[in-house]
PyMOL CGO cylinders between C-alpha atoms (Angstrom):
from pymol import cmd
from pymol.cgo import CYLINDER

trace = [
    CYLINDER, -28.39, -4.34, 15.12, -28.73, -1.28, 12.85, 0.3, 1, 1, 1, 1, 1, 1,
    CYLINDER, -28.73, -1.28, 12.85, -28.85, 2.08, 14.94, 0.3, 1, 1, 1, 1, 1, 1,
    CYLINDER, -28.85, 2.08, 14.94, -29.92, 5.53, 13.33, 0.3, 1, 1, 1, 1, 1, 1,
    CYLINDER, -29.92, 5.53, 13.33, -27.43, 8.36, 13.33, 0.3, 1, 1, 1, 1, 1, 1,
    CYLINDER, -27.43, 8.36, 13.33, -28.40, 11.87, 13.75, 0.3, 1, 1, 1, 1, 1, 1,
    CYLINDER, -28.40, 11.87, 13.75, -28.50, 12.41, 10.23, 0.3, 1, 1, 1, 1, 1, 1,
    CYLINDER, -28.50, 12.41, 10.23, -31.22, 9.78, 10.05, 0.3, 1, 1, 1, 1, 1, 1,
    CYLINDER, -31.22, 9.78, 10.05, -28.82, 7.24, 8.19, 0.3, 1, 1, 1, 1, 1, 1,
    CYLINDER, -28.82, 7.24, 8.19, -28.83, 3.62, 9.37, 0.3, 1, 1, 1, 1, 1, 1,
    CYLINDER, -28.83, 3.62, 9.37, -25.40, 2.01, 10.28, 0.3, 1, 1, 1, 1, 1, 1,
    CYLINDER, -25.40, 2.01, 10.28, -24.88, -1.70, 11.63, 0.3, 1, 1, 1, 1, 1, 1,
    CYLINDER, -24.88, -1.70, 11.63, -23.23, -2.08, 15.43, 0.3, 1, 1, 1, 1, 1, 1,
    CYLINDER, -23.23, -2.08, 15.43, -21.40, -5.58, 14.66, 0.3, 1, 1, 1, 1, 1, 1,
    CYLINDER, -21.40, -5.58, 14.66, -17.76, -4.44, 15.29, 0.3, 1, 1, 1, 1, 1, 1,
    CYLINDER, -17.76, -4.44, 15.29, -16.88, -8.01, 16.09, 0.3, 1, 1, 1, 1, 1, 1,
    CYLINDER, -16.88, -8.01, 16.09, -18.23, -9.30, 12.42, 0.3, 1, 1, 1, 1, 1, 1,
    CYLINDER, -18.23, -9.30, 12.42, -15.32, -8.60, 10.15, 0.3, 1, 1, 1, 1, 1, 1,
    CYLINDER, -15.32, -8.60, 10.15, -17.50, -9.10, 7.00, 0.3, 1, 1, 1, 1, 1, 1,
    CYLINDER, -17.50, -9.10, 7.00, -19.16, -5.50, 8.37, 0.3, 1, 1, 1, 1, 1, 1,
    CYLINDER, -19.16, -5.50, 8.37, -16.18, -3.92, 9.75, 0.3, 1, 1, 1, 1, 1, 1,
    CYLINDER, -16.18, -3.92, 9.75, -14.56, -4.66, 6.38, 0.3, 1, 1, 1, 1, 1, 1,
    CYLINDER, -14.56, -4.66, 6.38, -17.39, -3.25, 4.58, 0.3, 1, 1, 1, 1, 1, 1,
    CYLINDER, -17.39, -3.25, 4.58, -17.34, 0.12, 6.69, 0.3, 1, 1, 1, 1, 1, 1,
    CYLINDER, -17.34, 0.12, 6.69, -13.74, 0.65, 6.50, 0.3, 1, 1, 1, 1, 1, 1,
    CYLINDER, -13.74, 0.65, 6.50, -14.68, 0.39, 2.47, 0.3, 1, 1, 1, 1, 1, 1,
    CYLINDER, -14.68, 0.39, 2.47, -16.22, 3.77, 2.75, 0.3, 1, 1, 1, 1, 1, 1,
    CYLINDER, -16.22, 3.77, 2.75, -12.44, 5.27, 3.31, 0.3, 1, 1, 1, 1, 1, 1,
    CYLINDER, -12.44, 5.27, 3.31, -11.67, 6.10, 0.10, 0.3, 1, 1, 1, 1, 1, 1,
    CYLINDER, -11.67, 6.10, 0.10, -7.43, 5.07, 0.11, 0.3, 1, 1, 1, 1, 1, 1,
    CYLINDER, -7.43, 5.07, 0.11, -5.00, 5.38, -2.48, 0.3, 1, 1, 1, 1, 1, 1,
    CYLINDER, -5.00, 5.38, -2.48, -3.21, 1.81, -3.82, 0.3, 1, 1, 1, 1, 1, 1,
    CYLINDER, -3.21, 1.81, -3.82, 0.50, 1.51, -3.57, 0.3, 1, 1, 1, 1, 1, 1,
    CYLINDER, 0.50, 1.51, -3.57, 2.92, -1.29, -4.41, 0.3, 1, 1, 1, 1, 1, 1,
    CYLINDER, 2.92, -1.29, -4.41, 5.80, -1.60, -1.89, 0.3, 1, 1, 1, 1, 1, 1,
    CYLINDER, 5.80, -1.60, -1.89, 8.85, -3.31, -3.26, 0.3, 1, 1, 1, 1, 1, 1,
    CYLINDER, 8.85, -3.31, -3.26, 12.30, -4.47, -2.38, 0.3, 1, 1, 1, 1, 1, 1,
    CYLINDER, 12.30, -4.47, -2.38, 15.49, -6.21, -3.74, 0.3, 1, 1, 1, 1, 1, 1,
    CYLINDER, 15.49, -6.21, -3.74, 15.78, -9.35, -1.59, 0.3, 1, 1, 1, 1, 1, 1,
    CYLINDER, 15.78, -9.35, -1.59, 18.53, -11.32, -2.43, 0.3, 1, 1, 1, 1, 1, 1,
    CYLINDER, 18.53, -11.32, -2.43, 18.79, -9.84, -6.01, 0.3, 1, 1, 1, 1, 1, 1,
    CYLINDER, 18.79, -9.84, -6.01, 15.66, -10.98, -7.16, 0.3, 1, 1, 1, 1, 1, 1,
    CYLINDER, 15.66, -10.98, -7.16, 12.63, -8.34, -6.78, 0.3, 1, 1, 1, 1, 1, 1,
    CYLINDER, 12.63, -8.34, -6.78, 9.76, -8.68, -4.88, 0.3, 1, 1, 1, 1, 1, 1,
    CYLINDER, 9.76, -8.68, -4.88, 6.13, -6.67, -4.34, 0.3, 1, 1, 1, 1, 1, 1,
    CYLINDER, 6.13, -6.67, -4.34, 3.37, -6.39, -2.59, 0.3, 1, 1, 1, 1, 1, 1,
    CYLINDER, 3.37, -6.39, -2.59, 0.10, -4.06, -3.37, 0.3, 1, 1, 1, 1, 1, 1,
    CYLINDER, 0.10, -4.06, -3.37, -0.96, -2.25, -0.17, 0.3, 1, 1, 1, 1, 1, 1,
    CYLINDER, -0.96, -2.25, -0.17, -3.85, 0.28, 0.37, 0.3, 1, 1, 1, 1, 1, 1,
    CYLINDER, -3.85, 0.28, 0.37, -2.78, 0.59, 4.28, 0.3, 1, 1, 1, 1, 1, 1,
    CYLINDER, -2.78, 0.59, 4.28, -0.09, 3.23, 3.11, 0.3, 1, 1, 1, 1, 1, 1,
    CYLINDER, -0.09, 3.23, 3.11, 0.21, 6.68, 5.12, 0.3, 1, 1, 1, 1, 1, 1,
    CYLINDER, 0.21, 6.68, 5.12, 2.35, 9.08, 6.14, 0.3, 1, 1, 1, 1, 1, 1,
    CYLINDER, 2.35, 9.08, 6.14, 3.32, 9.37, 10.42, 0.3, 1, 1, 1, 1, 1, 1,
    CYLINDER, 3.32, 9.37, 10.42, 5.25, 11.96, 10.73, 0.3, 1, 1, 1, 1, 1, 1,
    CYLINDER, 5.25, 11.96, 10.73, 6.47, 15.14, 8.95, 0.3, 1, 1, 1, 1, 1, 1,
    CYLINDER, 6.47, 15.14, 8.95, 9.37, 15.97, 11.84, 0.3, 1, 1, 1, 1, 1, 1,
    CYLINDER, 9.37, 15.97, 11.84, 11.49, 13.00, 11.99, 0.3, 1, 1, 1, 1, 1, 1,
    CYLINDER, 11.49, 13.00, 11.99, 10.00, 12.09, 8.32, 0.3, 1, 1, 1, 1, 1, 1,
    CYLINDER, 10.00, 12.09, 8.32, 8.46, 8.96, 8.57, 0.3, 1, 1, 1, 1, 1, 1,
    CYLINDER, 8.46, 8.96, 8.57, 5.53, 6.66, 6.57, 0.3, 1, 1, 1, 1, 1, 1,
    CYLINDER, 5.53, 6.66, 6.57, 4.04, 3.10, 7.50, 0.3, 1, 1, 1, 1, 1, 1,
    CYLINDER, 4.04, 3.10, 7.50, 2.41, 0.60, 6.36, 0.3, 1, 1, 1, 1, 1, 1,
    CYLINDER, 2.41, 0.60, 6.36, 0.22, -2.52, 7.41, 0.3, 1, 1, 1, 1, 1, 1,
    CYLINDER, 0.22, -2.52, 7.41, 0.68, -5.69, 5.77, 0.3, 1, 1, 1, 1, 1, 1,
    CYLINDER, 0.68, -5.69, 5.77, -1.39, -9.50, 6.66, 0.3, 1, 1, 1, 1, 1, 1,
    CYLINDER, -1.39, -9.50, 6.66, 0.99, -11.35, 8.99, 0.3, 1, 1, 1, 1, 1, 1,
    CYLINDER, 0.99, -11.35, 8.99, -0.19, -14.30, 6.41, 0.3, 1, 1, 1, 1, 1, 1,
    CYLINDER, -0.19, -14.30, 6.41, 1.56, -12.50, 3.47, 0.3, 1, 1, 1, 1, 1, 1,
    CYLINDER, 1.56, -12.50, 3.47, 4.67, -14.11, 1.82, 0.3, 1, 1, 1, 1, 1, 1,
    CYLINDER, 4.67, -14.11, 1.82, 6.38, -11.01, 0.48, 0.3, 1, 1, 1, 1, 1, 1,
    CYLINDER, 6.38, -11.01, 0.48, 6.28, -8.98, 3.68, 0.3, 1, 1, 1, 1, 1, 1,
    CYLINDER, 6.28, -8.98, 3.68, 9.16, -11.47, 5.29, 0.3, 1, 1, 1, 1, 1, 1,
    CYLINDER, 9.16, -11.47, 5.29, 11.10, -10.75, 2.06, 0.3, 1, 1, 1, 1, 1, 1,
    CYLINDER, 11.10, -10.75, 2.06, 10.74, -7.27, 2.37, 0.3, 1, 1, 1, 1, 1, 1,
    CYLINDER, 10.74, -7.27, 2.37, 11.54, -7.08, 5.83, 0.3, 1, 1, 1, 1, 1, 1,
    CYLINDER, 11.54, -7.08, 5.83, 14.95, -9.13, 5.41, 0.3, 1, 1, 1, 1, 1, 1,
    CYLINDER, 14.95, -9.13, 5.41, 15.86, -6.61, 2.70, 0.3, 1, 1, 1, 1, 1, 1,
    CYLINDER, 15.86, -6.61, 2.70, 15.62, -3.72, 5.34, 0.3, 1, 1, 1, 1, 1, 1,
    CYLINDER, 15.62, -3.72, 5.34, 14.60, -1.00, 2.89, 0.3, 1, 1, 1, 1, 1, 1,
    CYLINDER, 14.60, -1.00, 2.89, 11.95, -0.81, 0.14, 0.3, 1, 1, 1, 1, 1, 1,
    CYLINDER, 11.95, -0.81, 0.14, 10.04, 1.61, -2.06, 0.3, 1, 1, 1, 1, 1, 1,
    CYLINDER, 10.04, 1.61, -2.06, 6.24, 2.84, -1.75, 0.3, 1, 1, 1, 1, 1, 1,
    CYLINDER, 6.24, 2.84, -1.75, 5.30, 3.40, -5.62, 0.3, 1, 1, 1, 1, 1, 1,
    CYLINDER, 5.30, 3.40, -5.62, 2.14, 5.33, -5.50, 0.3, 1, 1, 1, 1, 1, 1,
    CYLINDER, 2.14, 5.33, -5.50, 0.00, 4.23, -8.21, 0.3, 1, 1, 1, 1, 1, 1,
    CYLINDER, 0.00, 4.23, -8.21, -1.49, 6.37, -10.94, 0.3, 1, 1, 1, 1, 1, 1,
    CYLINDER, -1.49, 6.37, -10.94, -4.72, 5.25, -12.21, 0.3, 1, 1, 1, 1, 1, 1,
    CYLINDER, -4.72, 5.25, -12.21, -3.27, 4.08, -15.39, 0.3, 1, 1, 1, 1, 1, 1,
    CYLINDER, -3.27, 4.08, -15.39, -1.38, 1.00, -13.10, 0.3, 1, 1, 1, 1, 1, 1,
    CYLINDER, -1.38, 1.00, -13.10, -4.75, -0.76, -12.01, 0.3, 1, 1, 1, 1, 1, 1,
    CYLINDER, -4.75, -0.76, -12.01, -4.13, -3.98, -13.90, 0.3, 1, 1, 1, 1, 1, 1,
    CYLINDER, -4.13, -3.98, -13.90, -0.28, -3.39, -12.40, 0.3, 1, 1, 1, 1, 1, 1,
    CYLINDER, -0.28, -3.39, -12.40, -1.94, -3.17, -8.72, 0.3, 1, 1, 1, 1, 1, 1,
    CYLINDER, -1.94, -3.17, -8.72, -3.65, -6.23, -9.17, 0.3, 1, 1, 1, 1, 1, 1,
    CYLINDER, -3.65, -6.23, -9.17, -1.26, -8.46, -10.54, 0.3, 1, 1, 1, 1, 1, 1,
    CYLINDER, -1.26, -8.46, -10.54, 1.14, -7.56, -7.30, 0.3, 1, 1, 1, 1, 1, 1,
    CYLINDER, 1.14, -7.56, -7.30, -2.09, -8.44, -4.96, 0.3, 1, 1, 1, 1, 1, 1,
    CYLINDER, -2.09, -8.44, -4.96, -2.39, -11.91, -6.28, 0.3, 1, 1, 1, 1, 1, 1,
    CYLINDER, -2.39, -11.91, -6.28, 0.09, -14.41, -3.71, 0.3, 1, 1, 1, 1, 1, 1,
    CYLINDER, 0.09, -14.41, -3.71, 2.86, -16.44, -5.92, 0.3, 1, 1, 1, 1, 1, 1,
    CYLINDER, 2.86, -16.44, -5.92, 2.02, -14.36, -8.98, 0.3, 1, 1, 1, 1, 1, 1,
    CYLINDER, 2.02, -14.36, -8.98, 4.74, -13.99, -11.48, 0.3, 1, 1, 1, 1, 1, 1,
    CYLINDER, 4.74, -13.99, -11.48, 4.76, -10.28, -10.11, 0.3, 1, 1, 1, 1, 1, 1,
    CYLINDER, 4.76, -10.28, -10.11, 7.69, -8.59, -12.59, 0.3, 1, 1, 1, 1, 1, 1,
    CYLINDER, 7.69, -8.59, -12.59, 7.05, -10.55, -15.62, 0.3, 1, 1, 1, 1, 1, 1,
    CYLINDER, 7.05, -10.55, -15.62, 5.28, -7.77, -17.35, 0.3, 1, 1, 1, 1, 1, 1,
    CYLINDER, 5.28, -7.77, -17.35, 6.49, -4.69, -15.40, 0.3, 1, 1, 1, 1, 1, 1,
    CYLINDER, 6.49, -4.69, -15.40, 9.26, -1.96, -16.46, 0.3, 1, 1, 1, 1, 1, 1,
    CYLINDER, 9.26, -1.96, -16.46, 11.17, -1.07, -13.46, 0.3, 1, 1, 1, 1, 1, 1,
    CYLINDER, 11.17, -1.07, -13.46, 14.39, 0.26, -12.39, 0.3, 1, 1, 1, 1, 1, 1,
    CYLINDER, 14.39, 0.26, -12.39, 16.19, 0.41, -9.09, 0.3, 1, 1, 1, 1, 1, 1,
    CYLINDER, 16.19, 0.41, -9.09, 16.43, 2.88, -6.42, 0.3, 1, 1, 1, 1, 1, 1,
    CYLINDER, 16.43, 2.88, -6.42, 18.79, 4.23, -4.50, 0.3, 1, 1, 1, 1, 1, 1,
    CYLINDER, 18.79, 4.23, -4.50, 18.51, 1.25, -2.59, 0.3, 1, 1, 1, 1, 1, 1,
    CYLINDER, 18.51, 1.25, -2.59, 18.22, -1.14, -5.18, 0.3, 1, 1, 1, 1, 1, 1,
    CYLINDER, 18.22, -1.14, -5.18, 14.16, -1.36, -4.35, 0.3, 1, 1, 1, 1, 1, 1,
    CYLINDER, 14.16, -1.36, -4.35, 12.32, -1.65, -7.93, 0.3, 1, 1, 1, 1, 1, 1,
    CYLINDER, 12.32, -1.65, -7.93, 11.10, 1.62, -9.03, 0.3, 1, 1, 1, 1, 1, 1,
    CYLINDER, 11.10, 1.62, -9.03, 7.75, 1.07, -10.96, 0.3, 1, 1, 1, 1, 1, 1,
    CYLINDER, 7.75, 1.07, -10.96, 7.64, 2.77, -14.28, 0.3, 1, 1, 1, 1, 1, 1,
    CYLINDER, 7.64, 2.77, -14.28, 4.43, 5.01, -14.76, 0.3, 1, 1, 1, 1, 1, 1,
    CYLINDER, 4.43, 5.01, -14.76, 3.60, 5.29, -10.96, 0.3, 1, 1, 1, 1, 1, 1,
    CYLINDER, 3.60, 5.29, -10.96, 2.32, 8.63, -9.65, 0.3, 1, 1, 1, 1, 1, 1,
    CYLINDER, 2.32, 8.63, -9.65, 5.53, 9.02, -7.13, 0.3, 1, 1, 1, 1, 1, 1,
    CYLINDER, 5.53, 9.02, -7.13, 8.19, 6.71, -5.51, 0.3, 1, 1, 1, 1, 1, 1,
    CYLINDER, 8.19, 6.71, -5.51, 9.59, 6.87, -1.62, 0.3, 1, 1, 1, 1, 1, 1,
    CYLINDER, 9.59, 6.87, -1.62, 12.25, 4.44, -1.02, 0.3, 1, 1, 1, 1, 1, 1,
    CYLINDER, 12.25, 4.44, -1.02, 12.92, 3.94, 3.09, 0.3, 1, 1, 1, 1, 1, 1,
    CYLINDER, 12.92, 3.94, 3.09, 15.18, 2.42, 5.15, 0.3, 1, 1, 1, 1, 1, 1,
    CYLINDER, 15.18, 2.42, 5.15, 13.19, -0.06, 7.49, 0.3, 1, 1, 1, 1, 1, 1,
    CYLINDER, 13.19, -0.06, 7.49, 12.95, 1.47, 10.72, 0.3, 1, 1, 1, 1, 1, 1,
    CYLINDER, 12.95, 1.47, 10.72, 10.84, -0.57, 13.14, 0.3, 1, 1, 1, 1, 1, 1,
    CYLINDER, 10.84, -0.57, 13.14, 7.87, -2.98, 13.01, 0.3, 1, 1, 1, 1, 1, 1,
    CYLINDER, 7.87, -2.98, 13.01, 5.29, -3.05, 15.61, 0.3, 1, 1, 1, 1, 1, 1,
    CYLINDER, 5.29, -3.05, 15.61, 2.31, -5.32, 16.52, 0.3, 1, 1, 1, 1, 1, 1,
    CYLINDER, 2.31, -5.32, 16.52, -1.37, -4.49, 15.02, 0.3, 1, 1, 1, 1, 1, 1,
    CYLINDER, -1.37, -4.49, 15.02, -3.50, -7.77, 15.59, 0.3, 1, 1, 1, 1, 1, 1,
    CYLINDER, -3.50, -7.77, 15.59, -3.87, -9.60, 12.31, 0.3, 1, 1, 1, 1, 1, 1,
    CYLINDER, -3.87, -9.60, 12.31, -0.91, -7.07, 10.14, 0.3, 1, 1, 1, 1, 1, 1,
    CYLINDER, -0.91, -7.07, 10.14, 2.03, -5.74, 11.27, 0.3, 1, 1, 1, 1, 1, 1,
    CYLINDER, 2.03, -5.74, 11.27, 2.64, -1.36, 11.43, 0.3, 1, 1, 1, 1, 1, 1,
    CYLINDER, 2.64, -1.36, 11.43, 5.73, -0.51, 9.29, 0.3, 1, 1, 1, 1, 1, 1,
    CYLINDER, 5.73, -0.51, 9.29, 7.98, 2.11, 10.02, 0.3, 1, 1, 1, 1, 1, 1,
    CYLINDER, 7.98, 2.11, 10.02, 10.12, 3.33, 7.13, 0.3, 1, 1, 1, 1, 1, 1,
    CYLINDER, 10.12, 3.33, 7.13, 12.27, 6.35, 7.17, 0.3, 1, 1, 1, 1, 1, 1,
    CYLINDER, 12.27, 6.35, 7.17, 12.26, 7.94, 3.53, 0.3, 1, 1, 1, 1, 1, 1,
    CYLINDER, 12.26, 7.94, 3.53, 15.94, 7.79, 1.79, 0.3, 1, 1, 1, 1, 1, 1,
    CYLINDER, 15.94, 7.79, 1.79, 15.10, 9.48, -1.54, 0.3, 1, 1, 1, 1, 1, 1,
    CYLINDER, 15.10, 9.48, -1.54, 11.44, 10.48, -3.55, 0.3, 1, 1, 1, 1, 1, 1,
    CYLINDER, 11.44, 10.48, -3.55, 10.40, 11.14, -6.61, 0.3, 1, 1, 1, 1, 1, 1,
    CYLINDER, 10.40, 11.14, -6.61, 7.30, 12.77, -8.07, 0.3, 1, 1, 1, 1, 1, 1,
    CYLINDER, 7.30, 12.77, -8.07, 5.44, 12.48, -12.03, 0.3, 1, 1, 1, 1, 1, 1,
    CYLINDER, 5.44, 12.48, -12.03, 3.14, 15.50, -10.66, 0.3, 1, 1, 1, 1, 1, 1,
    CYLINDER, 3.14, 15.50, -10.66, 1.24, 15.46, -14.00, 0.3, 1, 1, 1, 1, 1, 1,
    CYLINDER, 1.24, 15.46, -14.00, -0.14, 11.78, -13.61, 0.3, 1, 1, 1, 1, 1, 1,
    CYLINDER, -0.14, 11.78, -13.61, -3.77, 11.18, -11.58, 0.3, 1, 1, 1, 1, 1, 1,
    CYLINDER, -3.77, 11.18, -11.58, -3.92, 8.67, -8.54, 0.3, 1, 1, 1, 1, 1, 1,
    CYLINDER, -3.92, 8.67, -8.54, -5.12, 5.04, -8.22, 0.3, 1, 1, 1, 1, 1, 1,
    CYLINDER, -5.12, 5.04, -8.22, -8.02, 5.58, -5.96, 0.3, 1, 1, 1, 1, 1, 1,
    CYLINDER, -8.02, 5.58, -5.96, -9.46, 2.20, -3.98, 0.3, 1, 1, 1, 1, 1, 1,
    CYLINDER, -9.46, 2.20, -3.98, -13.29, 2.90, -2.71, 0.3, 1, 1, 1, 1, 1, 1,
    CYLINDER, -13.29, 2.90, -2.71, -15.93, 0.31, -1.73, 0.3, 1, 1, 1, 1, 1, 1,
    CYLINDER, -15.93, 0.31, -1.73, -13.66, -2.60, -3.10, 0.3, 1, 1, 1, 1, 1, 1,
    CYLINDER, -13.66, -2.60, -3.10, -13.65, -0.99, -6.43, 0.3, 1, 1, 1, 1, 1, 1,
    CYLINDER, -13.65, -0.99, -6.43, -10.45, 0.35, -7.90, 0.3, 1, 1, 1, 1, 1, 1,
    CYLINDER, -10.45, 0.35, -7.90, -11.69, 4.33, -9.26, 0.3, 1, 1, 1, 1, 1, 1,
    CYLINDER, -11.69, 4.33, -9.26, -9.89, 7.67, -10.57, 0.3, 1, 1, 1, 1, 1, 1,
    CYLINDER, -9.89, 7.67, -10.57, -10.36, 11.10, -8.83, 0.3, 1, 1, 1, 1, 1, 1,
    CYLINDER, -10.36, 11.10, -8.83, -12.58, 13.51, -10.20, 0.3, 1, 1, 1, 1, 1, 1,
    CYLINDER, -12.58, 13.51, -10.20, -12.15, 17.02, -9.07, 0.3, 1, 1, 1, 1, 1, 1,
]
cmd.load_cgo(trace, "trace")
């Protein structure tokens, strides 16, 4: 079914199809992040566009990864981890950490956190967290992470993800 907004636009009423919803969500322009933890001394990674901040008073961010993923479970045992924000210069980095069973650190400089968490070299800004609770949201779980220490390279430009495509802001 394709109804008419007000402005005369045509958008598609199949909320159940996820081939649609997907597509529509793809109008949200995010920004791509790799979160990262130590688990068991060996580092692990995951790229993650479901990143966002929850609250400024406790300080808190989330995150949303697939219930099917094999690093989240890593991640999780570790009980802390590190959102590196990715500056446009780190597409081929975000891809490589989307890729399941990928030979993730093999290429990447990195050094660790506060909490041991790899810290990504050349990403836009860093937020290591302590894991503070993970609730239900259908297919991914909602990650609550308290921020332990930060870090900012202010003069670098973000990884932008729009329509699929991986982009660069352009003010």
């Amino acid at each position: 079914m394709v109804l008419q907004s007000p402005s005369g636009a045509s958008s598609e009423n199949e909320t159940s199809d996820p081939n649609v919803f997907r597509r529509m969500l793809g109008h949200f322009c995010t920004g791509i992040v790799i979160v990262t933890a130590l688990d068991d001394g060996e580092p692990v990674g995951m790229t993650c566009q479901s990143f966002s901040s929850l609250s400024l008073d406790p300080p808190l961010v989330m995150f949303c990864p697939a219930r099917t993923s094999t690093t989240w479970p890593r991640i999780r045992r570790a009980g802390q981890f590190a959102v590196n924000i990715l500056s446009v210069n780190q597409e081929a980095t975000g891809r490589t950490f989307a890729i399941s069973g990928a030979n993730k650190f093999s290429d990447v400089h990195w050094q660790p956190g506060v909490t041991g968490a790899p810290l990504l070299d050349g990403s836009l800004a860093y937020i290591e967290c302590r894991l503070e609770s993970v609730a239900s949201g259908g297919d991914h779980d909602i990650v609550i992470g308290a921020p332990v220490a930060m870090a900012e390279q202010p003069h670098l430009d973000p990884l932008l993800f729009f329509r699929s495509t991986f982009g660069r802001f352009a003010s």
